[in-house]
C-alpha positions in Angstrom: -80.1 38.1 244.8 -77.6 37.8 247.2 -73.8 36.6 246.6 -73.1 33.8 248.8 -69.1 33.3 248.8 -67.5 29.9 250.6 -67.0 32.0 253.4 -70.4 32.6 254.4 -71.1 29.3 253.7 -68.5 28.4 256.4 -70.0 30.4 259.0 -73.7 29.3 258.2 -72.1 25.9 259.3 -70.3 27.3 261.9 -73.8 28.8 263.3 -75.9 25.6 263.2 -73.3 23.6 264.5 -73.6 25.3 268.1 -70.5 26.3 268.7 -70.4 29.7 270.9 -67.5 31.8 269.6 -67.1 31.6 265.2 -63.4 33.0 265.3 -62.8 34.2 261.4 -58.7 35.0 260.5 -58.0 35.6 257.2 -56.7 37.9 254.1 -57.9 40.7 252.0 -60.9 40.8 250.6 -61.8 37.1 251.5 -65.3 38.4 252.0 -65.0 37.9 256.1 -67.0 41.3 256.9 -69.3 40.7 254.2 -70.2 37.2 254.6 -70.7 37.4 258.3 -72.7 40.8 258.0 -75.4 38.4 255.4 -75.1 35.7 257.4 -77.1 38.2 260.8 -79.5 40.1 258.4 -80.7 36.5 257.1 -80.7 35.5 261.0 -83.1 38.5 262.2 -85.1 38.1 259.3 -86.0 34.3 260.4 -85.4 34.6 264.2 -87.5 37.3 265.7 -87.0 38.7 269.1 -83.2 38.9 268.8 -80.7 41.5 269.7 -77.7 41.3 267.7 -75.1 43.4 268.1 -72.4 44.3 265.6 -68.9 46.0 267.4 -66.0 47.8 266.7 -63.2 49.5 267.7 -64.6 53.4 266.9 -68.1 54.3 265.2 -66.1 56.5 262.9 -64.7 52.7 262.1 -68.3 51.0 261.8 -69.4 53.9 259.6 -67.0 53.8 257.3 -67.0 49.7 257.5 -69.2 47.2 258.7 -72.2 49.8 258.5 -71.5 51.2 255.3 -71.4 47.2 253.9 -74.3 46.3 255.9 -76.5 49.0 254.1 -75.2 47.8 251.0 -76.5 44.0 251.6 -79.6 45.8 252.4 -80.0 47.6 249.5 -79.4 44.3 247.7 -81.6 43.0 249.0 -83.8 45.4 247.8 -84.8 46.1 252.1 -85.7 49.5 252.9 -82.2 50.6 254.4 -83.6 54.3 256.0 -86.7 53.0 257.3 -85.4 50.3 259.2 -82.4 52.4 260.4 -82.7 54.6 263.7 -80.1 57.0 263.3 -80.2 58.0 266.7 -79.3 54.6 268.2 -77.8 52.7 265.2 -80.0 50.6 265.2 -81.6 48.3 262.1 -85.3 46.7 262.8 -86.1 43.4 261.3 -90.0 43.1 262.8 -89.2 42.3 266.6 -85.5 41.7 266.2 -82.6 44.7 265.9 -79.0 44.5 265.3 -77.6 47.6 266.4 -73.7 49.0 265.8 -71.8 51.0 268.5 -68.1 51.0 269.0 -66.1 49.0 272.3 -64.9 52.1 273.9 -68.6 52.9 274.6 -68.0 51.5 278.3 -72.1 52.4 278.9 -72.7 49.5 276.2 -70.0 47.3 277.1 -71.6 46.9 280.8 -75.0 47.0 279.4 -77.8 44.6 278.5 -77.5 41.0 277.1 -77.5 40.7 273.6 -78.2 37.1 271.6 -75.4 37.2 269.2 -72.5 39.5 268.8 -70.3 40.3 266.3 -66.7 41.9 266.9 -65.6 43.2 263.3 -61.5 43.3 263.4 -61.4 42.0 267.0 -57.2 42.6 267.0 -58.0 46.2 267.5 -60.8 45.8 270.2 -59.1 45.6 273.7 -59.3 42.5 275.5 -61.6 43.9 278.4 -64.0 45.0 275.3 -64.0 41.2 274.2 -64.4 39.8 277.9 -67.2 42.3 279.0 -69.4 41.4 275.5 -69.1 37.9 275.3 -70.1 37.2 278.8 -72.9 38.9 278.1 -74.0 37.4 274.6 -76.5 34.6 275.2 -76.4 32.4 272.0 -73.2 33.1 269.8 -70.0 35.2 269.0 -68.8 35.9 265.7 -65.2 37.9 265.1 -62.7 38.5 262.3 -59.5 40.1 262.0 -56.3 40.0 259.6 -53.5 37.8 261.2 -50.9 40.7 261.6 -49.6 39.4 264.8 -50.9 36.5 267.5 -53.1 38.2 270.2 -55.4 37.5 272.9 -58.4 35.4 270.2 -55.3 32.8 269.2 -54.7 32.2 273.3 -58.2 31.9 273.4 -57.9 28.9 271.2 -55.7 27.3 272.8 -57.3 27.4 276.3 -60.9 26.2 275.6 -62.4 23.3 274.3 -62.5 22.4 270.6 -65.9 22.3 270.8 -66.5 25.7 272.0 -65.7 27.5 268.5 -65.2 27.0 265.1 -62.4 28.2 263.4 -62.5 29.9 259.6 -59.1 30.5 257.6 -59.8 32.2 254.3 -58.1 34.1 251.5 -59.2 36.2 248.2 -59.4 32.9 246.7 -62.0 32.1 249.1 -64.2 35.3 247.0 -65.2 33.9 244.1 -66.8 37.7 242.9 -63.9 39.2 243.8 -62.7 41.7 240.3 -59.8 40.6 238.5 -58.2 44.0 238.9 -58.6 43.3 243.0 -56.8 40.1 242.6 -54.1 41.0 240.3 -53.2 43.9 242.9 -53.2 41.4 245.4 -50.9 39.0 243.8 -49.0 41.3 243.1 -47.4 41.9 246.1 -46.3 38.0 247.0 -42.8 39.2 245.5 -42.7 42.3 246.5 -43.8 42.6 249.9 -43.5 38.8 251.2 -44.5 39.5 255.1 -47.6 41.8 253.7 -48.0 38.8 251.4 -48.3 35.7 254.3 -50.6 37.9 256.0 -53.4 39.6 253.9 -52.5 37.3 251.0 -52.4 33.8 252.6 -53.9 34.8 255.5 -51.4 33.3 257.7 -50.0 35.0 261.0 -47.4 37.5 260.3 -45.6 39.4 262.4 -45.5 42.9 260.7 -42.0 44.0 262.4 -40.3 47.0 262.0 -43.2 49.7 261.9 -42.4 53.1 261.8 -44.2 55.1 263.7 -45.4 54.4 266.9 -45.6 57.7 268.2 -49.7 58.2 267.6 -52.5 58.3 269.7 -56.1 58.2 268.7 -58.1 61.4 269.6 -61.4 62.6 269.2 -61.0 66.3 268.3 -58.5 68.6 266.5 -57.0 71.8 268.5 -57.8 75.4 267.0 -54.4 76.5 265.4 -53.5 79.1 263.4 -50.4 76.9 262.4 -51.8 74.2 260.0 -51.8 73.1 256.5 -53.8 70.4 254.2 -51.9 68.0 252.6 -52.3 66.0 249.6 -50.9 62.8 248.2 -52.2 62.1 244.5 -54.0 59.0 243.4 -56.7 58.3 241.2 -57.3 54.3 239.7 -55.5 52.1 241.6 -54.1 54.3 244.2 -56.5 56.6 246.8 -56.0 60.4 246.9 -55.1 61.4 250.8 -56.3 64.8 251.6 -55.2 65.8 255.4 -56.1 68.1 257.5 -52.4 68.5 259.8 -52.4 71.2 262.6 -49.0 71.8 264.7 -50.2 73.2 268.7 -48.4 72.8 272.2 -45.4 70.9 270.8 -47.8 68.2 268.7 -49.2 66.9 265.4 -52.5 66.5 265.0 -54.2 64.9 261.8 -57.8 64.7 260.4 -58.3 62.2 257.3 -60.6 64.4 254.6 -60.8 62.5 252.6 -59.3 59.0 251.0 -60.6 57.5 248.0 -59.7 56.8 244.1 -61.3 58.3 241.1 -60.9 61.7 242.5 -60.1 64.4 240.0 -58.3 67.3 240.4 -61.8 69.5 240.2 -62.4 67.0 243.4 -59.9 67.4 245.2 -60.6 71.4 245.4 -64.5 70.7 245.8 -63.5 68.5 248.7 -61.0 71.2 250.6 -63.7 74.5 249.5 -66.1 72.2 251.6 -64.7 73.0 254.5 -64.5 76.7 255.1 -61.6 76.4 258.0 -59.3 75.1 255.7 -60.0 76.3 252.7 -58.0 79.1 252.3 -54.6 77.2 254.1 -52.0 76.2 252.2 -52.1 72.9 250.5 -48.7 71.2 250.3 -49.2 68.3 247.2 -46.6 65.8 246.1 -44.2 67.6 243.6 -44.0 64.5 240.9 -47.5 66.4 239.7 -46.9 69.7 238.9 -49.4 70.2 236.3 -52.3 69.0 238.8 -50.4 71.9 241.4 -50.9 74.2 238.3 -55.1 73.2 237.7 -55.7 73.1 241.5 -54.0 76.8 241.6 -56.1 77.6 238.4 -59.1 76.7 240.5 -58.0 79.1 243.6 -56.0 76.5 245.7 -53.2 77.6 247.2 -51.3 75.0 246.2 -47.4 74.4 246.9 -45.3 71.2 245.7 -43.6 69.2 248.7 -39.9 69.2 249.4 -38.7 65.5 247.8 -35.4 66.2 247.3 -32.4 63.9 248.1 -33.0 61.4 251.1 -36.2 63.3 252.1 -38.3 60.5 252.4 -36.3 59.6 255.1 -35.7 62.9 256.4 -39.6 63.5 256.9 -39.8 60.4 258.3 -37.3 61.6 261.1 -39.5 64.6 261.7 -42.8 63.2 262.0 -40.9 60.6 264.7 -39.8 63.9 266.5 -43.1 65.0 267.4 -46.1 63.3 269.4 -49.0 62.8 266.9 -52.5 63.1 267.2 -54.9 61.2 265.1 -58.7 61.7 265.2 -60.8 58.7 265.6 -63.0 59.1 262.4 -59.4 58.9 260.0 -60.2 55.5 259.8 -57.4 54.9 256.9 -55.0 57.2 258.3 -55.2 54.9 261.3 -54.7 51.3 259.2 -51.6 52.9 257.8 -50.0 54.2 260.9 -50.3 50.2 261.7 -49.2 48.8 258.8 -46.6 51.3 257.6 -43.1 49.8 257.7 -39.5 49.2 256.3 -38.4 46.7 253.9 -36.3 44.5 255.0 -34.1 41.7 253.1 -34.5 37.9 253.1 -33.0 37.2 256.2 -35.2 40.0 257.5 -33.0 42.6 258.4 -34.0 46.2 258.1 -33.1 48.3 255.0 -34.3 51.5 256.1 -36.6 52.2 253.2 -40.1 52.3 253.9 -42.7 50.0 252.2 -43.8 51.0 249.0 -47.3 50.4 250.3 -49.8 51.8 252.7 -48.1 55.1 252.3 -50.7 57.0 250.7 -51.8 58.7 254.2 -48.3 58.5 255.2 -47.1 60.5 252.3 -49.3 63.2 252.9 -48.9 63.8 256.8 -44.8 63.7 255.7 -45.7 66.3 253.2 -47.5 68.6 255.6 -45.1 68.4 258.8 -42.0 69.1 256.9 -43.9 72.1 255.3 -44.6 73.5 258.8 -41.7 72.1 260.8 -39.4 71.3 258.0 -36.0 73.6 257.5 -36.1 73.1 254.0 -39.7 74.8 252.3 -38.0 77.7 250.7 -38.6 77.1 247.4 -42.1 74.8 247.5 -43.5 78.4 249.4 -42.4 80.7 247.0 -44.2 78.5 244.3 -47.4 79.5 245.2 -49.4 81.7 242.3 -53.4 82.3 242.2 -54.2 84.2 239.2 -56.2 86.9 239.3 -60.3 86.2 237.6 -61.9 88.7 236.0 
């Protein structure tokens, strides 16, 4: 049975009131994506003959997002996900309508056919020709969500066309009802802590997320071949994710690959993961040094495994380095990439700078410091001479 939160309840509304553009802002787990992505399987189950199309800004992104959730609703609903899925086109059949998924730098779909209702799944990082080329071709409806980080193109939007043109949803955790207690206790939280994160994916209101630290990345879709690379890993396990990078240094850059990025992972994991992947398994992996004893069980288990340099000020040091250098992300390190956006520095109440960094989406962040000052860092010394594999009998 499905979960209905007020949120999709809003945009059912918003749907039957024939409005053409559904514009959804709104915090953390509010249940936006969700809602909206029960709200168009329910609508190609009753409506045949429509094409739906569900858009954002990489497929790495939808894969890992919208499509991952969308087979989930699926499997709630206890719908065949793999029969109904075409792998080859992304596409999901409902009898004679299909929603399919492709990503708004596919300029081949964005000049393509006319869908009946689109979907733009965090719209603030879909560019602006993306959003005009779709919605002037999408017949009935558009729906679109985002966090409020900053005021872009959607809010002038707003403001230029009639009221009657769109209908807009503001919503919150509180707005989740199923949410887990654990979810909202993390998210509250912060409201002290971190009070621009808080206005923004906490009350959903416009932010402006000033003072982010690195601006020197581009997206990419491949990583060089280099001799000169290293993994890197940043510990987590219940609340926090484990970051395992991939970080290669060639012609004077950084490139990263995301691994992997998720909680719950155990040390026996963590070297499954990196023995997955036979051109990197035998690099060195630089971990944070506040766990030696999972450095000691990862070399136990034939990782060469070195503890990062965190000695005095090196946190801001690394951060320095990385700035030095340009940096190269690949499109599929879908949390890599939300950090580099939302990684900043604290500031005080009359929001001046205090040159520390957030303690916050810095689990990536930690790791790609980790790795660059191990292979453009002065001061590795000691972390390389750490390294011991024992020999197995």
């Amino acid at each position: 049975m499905l979960k209905l939160t007020a949120v999709f309840k809003r945009n059912i509304q918003a749907f039957h009131s024939g409005a053409r553009f559904v514009i959804n802002q709104g915090g953390t787990s509010s249940s936006k994506t969700w809602s909206i992505l029960q709200l168009l399987i329910l609508i190609a189950q009753k409506r045949q003959g429509l094409l739906i199309s569900i858009v954002s800004e990489s497929l790495p992104h939808l894969k890992r997002g919208a499509m991952r959730d969308f087979i989930g609703i699926l499997n709630q609903m206890g719908l065949d996900a793999a029969e109904m899925h075409n792998k080859s086109s992304n596409r999901f059949t409902f009898g004679t309508s299909v929603i399919e998924f492709f990503s708004a730098d596919d300029g081949t779909k964005l000049r393509g056919a006319r869908r009946d209702i689109l979907y733009l799944n965090e719209v603030n990082n879909v560019h602006k020709r993306a959003w005009d080329e779709l919605t002037v071709r999408t017949k009935l409806i558009t729906f679109c969500d985002f966090n409020p980080v900053a005021e872009f193109y959607v809010h002038e939007f707003m403001q230029e066309r009639n009221a009657e043109d769109f209908v807009f949803i503001k919503s919150t955790y509180k707005d989740n009802q199923y949410l887990d207690e654990s979810i909202v206790h993390e998210i509250e939280a912060r409201r002290h802590i971190d009070p621009l994160w808080w206005k923004t994916y906490g009350e959903g209101e416009i932010g402006l997320l000033e003072g982010v630290i690195f601006t020197n990345w581009k997206t990419t879709a491949t990583m060089p071949d280099s001799a000169k690379r290293v993994v890197a890993v940043d510990f987590g396990f219940t609340n926090d994710p484990t970051a395992i990078l991939d970080i290669r240094y060639s012609d004077g850059a950084i490139h990263v690959d995301e691994i992997a990025y998720q909680t719950g992972l155990t040390n026996a994991d963590i070297a499954r993961i990196i023995k997955a992947y036979p051109e990197i398994a035998k690099a060195i992996v630089v971990c944070d040094s506040a766990e030696p004893k999972s450095i000691a069980e990862l070399q136990l288990m034939g990782i060469r495994a070195v503890a990062a340099d965190k000695g005095a000020d090196s946190v801001r040091a690394g951060i320095d380095l990385v700035k030095q250098y340009p940096i190269f992300i690949t499109e599929r390190s879908t949390n890599v990439i939300k950090e580099e956006r939302n990684y900043r520095w604290k500031t005080d109440k009359n929001g001046k700078s205090l040159q520390v960094p957030i303690d916050y989406w810095n689990h990536a962040m930690d790791a790609k410091r980790y790795g660059v000052m191990y292979l453009l860092g002065s001061a590795t010394k000691t972390s390389k001479s750490k390294i011991h594999i024992p020999n197995r009998r």
